[in-house]
N, CA, C and O atoms as a Tripos MOL2 file, in Angstrom:
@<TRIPOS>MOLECULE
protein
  224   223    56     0     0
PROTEIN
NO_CHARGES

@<TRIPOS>ATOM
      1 N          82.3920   96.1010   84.8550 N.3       1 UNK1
      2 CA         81.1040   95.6000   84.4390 C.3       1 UNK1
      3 C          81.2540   94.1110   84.1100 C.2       1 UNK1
      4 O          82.1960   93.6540   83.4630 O.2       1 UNK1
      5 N          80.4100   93.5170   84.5290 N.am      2 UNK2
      6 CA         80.3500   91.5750   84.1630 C.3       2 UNK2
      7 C          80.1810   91.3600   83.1310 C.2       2 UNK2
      8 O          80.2850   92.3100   82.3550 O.2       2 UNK2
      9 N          79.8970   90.2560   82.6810 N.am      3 UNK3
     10 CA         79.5920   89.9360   81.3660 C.3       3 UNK3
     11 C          78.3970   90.3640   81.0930 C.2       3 UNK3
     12 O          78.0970   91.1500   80.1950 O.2       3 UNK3
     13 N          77.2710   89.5530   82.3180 N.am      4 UNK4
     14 CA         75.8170   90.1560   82.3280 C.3       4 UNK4
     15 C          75.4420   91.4850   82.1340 C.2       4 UNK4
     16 O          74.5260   91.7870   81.3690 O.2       4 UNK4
     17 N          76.1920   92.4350   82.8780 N.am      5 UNK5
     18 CA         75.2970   93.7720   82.7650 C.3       5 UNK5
     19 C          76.1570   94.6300   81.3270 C.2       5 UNK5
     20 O          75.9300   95.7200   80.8010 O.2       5 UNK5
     21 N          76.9800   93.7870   81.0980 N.am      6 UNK6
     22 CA         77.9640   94.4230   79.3120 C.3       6 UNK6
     23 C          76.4080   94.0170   78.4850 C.2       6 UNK6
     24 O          75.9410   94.8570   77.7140 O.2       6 UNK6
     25 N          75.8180   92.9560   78.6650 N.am      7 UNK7
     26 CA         75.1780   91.8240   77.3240 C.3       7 UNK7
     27 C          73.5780   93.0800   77.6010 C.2       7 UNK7
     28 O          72.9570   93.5670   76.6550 O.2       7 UNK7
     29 N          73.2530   93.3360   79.0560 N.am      8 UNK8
     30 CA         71.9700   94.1730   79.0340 C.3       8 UNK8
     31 C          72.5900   95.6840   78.9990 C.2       8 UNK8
     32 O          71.7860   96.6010   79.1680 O.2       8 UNK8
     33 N          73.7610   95.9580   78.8240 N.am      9 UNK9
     34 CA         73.5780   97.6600   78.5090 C.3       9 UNK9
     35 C          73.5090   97.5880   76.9280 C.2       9 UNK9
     36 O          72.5940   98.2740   76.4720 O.2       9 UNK9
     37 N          74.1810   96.9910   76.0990 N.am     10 UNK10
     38 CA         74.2350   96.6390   74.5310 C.3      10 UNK10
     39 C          72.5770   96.4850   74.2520 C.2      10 UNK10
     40 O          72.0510   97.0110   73.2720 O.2      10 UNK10
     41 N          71.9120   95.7830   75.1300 N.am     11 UNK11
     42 CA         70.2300   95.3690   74.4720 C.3      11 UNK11
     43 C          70.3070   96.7350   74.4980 C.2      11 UNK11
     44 O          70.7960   97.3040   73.5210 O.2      11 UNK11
     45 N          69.8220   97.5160   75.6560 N.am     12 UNK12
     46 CA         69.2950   98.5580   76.2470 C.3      12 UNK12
     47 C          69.5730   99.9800   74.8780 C.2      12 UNK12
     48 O          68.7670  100.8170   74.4700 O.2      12 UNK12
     49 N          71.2400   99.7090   74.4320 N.am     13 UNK13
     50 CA         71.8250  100.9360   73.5240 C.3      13 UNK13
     51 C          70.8790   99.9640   72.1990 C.2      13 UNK13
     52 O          70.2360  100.5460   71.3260 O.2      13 UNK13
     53 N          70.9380   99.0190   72.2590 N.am     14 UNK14
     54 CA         69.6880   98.6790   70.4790 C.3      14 UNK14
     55 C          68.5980   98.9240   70.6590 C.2      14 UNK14
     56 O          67.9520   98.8040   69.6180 O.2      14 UNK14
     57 N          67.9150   99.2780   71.6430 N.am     15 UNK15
     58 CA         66.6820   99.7320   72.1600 C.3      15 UNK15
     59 C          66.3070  100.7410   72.0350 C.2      15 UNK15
     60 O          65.1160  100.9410   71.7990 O.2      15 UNK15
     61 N          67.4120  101.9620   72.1780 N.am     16 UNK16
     62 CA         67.4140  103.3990   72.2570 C.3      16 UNK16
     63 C          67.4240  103.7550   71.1540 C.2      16 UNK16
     64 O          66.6320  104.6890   71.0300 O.2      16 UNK16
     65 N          68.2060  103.3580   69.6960 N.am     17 UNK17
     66 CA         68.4890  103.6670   68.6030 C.3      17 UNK17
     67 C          66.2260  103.7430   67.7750 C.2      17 UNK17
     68 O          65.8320  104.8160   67.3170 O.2      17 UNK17
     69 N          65.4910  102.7960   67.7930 N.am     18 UNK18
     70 CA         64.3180  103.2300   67.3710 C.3      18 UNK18
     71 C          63.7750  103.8970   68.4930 C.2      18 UNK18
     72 O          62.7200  104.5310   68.4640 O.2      18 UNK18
     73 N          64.2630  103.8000   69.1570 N.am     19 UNK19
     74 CA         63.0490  104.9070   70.0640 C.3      19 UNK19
     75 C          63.5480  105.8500   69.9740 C.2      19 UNK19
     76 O          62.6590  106.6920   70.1080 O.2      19 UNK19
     77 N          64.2720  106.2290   69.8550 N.am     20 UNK20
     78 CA         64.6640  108.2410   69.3770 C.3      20 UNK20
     79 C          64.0140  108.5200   68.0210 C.2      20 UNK20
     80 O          63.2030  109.4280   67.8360 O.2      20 UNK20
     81 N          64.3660  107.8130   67.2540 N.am     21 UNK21
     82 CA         63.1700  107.5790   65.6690 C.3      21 UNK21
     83 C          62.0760  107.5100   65.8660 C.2      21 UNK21
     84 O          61.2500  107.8930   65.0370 O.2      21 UNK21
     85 N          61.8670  107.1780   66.6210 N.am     22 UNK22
     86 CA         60.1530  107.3610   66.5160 C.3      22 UNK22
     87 C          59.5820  108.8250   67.6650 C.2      22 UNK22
     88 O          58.6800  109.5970   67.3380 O.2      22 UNK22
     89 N          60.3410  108.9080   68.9620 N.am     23 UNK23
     90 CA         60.3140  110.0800   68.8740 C.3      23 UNK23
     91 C          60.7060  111.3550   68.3700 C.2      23 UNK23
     92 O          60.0200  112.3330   68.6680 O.2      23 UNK23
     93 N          61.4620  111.4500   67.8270 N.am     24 UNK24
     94 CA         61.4120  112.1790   66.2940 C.3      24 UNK24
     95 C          60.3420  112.4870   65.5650 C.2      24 UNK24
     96 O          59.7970  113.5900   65.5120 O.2      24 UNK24
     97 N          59.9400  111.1940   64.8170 N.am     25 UNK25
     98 CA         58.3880  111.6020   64.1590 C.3      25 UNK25
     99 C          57.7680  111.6940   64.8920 C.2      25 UNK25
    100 O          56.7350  111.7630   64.2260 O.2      25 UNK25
    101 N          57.3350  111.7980   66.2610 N.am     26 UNK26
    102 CA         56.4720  111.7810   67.0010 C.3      26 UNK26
    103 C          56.0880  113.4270   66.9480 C.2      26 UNK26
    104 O          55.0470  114.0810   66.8950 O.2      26 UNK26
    105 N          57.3010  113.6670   66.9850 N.am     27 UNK27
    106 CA         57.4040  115.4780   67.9120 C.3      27 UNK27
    107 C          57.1770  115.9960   66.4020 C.2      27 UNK27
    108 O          56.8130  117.1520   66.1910 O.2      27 UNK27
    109 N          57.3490  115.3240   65.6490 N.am     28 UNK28
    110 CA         56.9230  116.5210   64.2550 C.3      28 UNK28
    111 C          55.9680  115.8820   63.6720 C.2      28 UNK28
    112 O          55.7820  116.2090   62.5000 O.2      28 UNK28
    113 N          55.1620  114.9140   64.1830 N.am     29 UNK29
    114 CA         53.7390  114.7220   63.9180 C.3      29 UNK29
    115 C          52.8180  114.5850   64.6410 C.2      29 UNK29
    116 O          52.0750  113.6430   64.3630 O.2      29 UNK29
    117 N          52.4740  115.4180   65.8290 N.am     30 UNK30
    118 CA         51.6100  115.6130   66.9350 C.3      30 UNK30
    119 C          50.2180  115.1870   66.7710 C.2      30 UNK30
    120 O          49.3360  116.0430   66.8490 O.2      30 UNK30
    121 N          49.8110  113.5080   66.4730 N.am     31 UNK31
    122 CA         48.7520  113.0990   66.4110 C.3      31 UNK31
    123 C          48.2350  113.1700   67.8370 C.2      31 UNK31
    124 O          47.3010  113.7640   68.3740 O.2      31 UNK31
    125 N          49.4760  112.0950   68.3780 N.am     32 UNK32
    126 CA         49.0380  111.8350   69.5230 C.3      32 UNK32
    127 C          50.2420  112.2770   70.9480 C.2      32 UNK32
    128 O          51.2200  111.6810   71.3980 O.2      32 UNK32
    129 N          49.4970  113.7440   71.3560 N.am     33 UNK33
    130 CA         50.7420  114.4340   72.2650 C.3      33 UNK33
    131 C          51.2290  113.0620   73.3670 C.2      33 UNK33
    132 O          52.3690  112.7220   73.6860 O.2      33 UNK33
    133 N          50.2930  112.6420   73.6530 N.am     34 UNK34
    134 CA         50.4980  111.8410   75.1610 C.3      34 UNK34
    135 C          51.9290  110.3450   74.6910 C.2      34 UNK34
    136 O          52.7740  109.8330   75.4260 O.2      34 UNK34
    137 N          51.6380  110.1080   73.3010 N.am     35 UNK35
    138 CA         52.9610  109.4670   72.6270 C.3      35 UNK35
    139 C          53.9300  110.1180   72.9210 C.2      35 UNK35
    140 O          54.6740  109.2890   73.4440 O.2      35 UNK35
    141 N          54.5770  111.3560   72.9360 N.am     36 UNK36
    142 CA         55.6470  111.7180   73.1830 C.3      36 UNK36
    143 C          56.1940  111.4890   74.2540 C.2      36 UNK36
    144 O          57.3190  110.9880   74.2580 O.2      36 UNK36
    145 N          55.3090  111.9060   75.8320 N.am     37 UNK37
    146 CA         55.7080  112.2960   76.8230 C.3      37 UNK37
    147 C          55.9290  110.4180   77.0780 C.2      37 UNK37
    148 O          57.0750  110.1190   77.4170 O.2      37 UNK37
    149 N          55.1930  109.5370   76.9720 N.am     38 UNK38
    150 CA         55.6480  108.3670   76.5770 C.3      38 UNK38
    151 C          56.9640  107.6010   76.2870 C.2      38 UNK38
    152 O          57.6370  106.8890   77.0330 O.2      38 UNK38
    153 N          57.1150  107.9040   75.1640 N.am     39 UNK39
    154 CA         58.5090  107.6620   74.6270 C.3      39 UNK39
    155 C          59.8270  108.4570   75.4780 C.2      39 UNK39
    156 O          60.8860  107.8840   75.7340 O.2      39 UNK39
    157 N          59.5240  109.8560   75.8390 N.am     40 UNK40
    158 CA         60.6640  110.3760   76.6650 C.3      40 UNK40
    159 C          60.7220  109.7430   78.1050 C.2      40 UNK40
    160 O          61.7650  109.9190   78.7350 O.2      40 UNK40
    161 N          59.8270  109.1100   78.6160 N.am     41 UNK41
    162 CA         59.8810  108.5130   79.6150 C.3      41 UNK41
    163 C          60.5020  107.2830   79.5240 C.2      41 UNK41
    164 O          61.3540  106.9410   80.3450 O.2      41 UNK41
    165 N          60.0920  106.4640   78.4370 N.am     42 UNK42
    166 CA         61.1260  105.2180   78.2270 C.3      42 UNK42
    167 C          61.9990  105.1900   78.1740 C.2      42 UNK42
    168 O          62.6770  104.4210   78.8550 O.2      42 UNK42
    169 N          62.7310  106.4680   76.8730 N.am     43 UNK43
    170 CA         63.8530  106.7460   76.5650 C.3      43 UNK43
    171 C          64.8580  106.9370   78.4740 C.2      43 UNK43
    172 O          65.6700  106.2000   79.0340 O.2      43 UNK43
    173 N          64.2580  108.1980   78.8540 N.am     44 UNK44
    174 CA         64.8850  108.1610   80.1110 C.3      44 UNK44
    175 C          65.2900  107.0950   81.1640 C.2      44 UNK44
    176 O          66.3160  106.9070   81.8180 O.2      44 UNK44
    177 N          64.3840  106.6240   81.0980 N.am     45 UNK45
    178 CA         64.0570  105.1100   82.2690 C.3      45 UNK45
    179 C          65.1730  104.3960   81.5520 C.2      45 UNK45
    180 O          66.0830  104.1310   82.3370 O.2      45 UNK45
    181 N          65.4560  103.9050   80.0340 N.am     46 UNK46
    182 CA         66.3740  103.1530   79.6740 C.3      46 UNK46
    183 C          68.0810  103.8240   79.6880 C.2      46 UNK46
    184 O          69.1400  103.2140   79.5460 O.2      46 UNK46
    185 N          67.8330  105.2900   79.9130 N.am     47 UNK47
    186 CA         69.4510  106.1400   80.1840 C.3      47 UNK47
    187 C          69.7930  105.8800   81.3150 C.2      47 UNK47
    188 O          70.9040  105.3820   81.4930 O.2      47 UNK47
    189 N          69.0450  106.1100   82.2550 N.am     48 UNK48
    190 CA         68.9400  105.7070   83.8110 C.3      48 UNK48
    191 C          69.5360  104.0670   84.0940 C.2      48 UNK48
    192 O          70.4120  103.8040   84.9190 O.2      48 UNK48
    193 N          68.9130  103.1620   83.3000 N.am     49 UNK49
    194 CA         69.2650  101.9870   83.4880 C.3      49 UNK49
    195 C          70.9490  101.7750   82.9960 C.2      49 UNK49
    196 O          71.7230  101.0570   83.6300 O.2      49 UNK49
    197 N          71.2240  102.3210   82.1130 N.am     50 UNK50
    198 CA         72.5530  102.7080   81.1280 C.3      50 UNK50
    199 C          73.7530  103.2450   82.6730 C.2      50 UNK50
    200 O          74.6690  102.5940   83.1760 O.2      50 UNK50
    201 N          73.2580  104.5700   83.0210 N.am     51 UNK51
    202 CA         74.1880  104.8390   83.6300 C.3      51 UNK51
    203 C          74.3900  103.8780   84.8360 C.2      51 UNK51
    204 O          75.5390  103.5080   85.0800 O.2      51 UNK51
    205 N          73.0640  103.3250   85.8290 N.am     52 UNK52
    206 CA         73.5530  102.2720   86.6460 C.3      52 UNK52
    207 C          74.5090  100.9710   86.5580 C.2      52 UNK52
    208 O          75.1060  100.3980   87.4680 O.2      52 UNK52
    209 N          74.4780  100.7730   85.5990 N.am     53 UNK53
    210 CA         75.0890   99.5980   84.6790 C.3      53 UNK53
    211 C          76.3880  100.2300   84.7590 C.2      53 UNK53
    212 O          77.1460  100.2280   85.7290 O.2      53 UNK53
    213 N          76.5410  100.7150   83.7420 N.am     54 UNK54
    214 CA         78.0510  101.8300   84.0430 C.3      54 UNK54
    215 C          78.7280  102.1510   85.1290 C.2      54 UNK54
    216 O          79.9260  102.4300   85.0630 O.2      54 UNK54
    217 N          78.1070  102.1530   86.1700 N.am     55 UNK55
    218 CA         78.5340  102.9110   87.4650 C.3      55 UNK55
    219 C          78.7680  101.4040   88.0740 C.2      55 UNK55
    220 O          79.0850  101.5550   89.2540 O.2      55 UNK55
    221 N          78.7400  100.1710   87.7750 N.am     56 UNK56
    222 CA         78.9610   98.7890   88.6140 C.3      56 UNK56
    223 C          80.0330   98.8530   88.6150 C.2      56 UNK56
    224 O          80.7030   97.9790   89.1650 O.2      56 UNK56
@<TRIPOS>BOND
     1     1     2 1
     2     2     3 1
     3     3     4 2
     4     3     5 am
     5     5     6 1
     6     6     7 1
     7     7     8 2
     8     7     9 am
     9     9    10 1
    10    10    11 1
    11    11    12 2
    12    11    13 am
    13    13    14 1
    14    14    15 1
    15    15    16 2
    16    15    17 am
    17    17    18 1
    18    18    19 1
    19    19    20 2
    20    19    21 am
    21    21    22 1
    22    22    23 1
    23    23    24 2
    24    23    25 am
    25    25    26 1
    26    26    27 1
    27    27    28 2
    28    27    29 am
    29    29    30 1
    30    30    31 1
    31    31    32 2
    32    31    33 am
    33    33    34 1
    34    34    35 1
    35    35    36 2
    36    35    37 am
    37    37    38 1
    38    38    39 1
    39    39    40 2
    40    39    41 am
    41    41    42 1
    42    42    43 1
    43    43    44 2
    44    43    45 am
    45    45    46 1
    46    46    47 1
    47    47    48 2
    48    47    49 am
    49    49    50 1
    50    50    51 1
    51    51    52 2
    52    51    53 am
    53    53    54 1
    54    54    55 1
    55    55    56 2
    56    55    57 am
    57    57    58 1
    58    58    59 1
    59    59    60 2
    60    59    61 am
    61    61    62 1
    62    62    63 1
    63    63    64 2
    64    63    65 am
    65    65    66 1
    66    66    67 1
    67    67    68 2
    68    67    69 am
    69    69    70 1
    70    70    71 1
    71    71    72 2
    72    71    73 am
    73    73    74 1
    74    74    75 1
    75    75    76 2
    76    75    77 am
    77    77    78 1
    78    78    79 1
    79    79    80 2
    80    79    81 am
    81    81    82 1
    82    82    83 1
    83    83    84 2
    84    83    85 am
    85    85    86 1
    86    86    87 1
    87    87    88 2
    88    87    89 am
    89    89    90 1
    90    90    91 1
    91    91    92 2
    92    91    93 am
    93    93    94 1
    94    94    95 1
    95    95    96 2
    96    95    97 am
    97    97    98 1
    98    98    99 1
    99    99   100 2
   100    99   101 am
   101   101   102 1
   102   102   103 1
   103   103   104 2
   104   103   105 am
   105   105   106 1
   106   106   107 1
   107   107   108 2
   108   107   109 am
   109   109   110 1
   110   110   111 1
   111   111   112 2
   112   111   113 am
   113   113   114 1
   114   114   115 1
   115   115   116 2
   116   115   117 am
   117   117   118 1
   118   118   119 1
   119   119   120 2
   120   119   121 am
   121   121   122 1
   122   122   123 1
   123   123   124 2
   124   123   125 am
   125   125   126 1
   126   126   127 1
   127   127   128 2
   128   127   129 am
   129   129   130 1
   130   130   131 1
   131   131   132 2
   132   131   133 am
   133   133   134 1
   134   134   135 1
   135   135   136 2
   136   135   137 am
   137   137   138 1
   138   138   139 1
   139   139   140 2
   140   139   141 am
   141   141   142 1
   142   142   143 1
   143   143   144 2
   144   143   145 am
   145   145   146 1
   146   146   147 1
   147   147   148 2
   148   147   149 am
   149   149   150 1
   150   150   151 1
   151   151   152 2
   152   151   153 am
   153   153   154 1
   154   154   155 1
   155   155   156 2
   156   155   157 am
   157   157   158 1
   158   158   159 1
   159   159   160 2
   160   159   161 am
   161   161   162 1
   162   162   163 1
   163   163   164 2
   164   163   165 am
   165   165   166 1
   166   166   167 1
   167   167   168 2
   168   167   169 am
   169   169   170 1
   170   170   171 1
   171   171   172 2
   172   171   173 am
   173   173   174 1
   174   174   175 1
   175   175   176 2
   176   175   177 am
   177   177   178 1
   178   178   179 1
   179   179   180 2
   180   179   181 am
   181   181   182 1
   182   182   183 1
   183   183   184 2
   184   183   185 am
   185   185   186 1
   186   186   187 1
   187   187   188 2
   188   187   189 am
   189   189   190 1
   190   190   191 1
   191   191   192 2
   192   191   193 am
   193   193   194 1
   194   194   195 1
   195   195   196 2
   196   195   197 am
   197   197   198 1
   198   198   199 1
   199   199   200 2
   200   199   201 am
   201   201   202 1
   202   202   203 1
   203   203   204 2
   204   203   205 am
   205   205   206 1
   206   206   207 1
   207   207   208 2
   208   207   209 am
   209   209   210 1
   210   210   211 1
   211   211   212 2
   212   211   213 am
   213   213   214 1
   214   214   215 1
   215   215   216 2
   216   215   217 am
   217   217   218 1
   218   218   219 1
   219   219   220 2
   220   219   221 am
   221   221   222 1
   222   222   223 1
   223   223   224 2
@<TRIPOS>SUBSTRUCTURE
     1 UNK1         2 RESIDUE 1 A UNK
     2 UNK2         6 RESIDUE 1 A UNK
     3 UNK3        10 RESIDUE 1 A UNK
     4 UNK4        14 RESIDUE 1 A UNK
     5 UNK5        18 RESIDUE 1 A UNK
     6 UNK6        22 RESIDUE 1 A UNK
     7 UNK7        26 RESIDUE 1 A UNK
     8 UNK8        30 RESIDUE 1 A UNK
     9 UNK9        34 RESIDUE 1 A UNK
    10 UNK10       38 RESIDUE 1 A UNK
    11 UNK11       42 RESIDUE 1 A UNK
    12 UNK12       46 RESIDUE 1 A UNK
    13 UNK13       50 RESIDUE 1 A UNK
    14 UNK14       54 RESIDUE 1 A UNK
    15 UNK15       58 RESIDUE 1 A UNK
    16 UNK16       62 RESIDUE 1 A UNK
    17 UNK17       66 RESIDUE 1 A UNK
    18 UNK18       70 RESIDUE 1 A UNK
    19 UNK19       74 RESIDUE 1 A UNK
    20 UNK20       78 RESIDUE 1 A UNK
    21 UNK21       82 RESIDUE 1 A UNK
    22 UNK22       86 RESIDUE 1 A UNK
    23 UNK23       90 RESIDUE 1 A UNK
    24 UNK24       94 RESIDUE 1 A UNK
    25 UNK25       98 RESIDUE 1 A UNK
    26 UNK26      102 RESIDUE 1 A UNK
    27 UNK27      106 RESIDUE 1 A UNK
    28 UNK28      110 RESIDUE 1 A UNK
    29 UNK29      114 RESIDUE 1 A UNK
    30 UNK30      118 RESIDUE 1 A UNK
    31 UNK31      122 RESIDUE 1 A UNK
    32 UNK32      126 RESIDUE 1 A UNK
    33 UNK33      130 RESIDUE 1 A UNK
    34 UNK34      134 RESIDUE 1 A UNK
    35 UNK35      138 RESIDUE 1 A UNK
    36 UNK36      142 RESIDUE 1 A UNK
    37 UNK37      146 RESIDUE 1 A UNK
    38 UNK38      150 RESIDUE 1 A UNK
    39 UNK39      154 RESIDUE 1 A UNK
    40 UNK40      158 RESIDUE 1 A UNK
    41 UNK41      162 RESIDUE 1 A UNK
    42 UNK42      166 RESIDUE 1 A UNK
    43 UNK43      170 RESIDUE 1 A UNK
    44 UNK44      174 RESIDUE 1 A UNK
    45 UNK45      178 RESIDUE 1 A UNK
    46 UNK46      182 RESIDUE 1 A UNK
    47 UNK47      186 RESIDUE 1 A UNK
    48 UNK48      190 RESIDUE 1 A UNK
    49 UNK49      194 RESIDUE 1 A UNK
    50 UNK50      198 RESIDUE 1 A UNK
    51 UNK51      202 RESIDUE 1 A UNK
    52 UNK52      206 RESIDUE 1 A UNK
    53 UNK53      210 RESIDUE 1 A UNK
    54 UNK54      214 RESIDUE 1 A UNK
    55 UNK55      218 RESIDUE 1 A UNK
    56 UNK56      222 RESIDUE 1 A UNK
């Protein structure tokens, strides 16, 4: 891995740390369902980005 894609998998893992927190409260406070499916999509899209990075 380069320097570059070390400096954007590190953003990407500080990124992930509130968004699991908030989906968390999300899923045990079902104001708004369509927030969840939301957040698991980000969350994913940013694992996805994680493992490509990894795999350079």
């Amino acid at each position: 891995m380069d320097k570059k894609a070390k400096k954007r998998y590190e953003v990407i893992k500080k990124k992930l740390e509130p968004l699991r927190l908030r989906l968390s409260g999300a899923k045990q406070q079902q104001d708004d369902p369509e927030e969840v499916a939301q957040l698991q999509a980000e969350i994913a899209k940013l694992e996805g980005e994680m493992v490509s990075l990894k795999a350079e």
